[in-house]
C-alpha positions in Angstrom: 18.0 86.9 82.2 14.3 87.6 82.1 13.5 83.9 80.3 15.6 82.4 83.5 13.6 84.1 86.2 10.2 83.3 84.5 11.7 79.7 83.9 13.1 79.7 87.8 9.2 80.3 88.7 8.1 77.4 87.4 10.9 75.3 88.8 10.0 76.5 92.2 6.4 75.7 92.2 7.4 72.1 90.5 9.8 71.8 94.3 7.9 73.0 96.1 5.2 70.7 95.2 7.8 67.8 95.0 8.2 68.9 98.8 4.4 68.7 99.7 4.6 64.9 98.3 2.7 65.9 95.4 2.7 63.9 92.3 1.7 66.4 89.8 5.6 66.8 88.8 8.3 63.6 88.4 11.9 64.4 89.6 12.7 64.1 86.0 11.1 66.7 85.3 12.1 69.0 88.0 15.7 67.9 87.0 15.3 69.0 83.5 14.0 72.5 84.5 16.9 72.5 86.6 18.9 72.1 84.1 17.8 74.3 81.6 18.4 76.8 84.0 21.6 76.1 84.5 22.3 76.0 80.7 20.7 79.7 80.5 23.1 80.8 83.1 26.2 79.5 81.1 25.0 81.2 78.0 24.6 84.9 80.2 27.9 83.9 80.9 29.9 83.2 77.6 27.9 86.0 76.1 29.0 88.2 78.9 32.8 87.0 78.1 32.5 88.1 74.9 31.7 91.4 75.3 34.8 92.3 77.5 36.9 90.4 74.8 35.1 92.0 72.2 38.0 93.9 69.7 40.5 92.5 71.4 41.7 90.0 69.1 41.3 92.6 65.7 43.3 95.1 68.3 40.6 97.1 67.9 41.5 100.4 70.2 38.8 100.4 73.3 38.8 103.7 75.5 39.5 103.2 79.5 35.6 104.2 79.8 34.6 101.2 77.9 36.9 99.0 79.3 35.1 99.7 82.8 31.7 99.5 81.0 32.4 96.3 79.8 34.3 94.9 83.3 31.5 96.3 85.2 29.3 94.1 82.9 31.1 91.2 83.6 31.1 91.3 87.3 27.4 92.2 87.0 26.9 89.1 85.0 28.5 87.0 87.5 27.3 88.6 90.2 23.8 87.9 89.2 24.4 84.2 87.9 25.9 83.3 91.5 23.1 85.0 93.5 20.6 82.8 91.1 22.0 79.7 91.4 22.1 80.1 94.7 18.9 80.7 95.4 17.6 77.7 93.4 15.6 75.5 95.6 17.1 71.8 96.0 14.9 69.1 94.4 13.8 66.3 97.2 16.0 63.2 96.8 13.7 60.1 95.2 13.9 58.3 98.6 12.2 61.3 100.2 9.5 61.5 96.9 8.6 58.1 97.3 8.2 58.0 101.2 6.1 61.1 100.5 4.1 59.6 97.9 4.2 55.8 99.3 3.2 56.6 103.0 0.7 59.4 102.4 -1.6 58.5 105.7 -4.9 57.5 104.9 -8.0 57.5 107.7 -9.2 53.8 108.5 -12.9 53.2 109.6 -14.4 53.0 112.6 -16.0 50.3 113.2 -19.5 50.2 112.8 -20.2 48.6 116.8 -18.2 51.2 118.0 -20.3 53.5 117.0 -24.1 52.7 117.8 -25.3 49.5 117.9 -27.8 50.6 115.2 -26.9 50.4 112.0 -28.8 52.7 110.8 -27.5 56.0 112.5 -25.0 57.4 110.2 -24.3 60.4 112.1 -22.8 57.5 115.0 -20.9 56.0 112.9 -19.4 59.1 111.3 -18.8 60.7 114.7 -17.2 57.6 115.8 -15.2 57.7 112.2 -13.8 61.1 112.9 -13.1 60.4 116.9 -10.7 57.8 115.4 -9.4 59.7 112.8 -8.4 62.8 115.1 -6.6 59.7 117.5 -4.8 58.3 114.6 -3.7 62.0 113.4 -2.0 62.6 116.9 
């Protein structure tokens, strides 16, 4: 349980940068994590069937105390892989990662007339440069 969680961290930050229209994660990636996960959760949960079948086919003789141990085990184990897998966040579509990464909005120039007729003042120009990009950002 404690590898998922730490695992389940760093699947969150690769969404949630997926979400921002970062590139510093692929979906393939964030799929594989994903999966990994989800491979964890089905070994908590065989492992956890085990243990409440555990003497049961050498007819082993299990007190009623153990019984409940091992039932209450069971439903804790599948108690906690249904609360994680439903908090996993859902990995953007690849329509949605490449409109966030193809359409990333980049500030055009000014041009240079708009701002001063004199070439040489910079500050113009850039005041003129940010005027339009404030316009353009509404």
């Amino acid at each position: 349980m404690k590898q998922s969680e730490t695992l389940n961290i760093e699947y969150s930050t690769m969404v949630s940068s997926l979400a921002r229209g970062e590139n510093l994660y692929s979906l393939d990636q964030c799929t594989g994590v994903r999966n990994d996960l989800i491979k964890l959760t089905e070994k908590i949960d065989i492992l956890s069937k085990r243990i409440i079948l555990l003497g049961i086919e050498t007819n082993e003789v299990i007190s009623e105390s153990e019984k409940k141990l091992r039932a209450r085990l069971r439903l804790g184990a599948i108690n906690w892989i249904r609360d994680f897998l439903s908090s996993l966040l859902t990995i953007p579509d690849k329509e949605k990662e490449q409109q966030s990464l193809g359409e990333g909005w980049t500030p055009s120039r000014a041009d240079s007339s708009s701002a001063m007729n004199d070439s040489d003042d910079v500050i113009g120009i850039q005041i003129a440069n940010m005027k339009k990009w404030i316009s353009e950002a509404k």
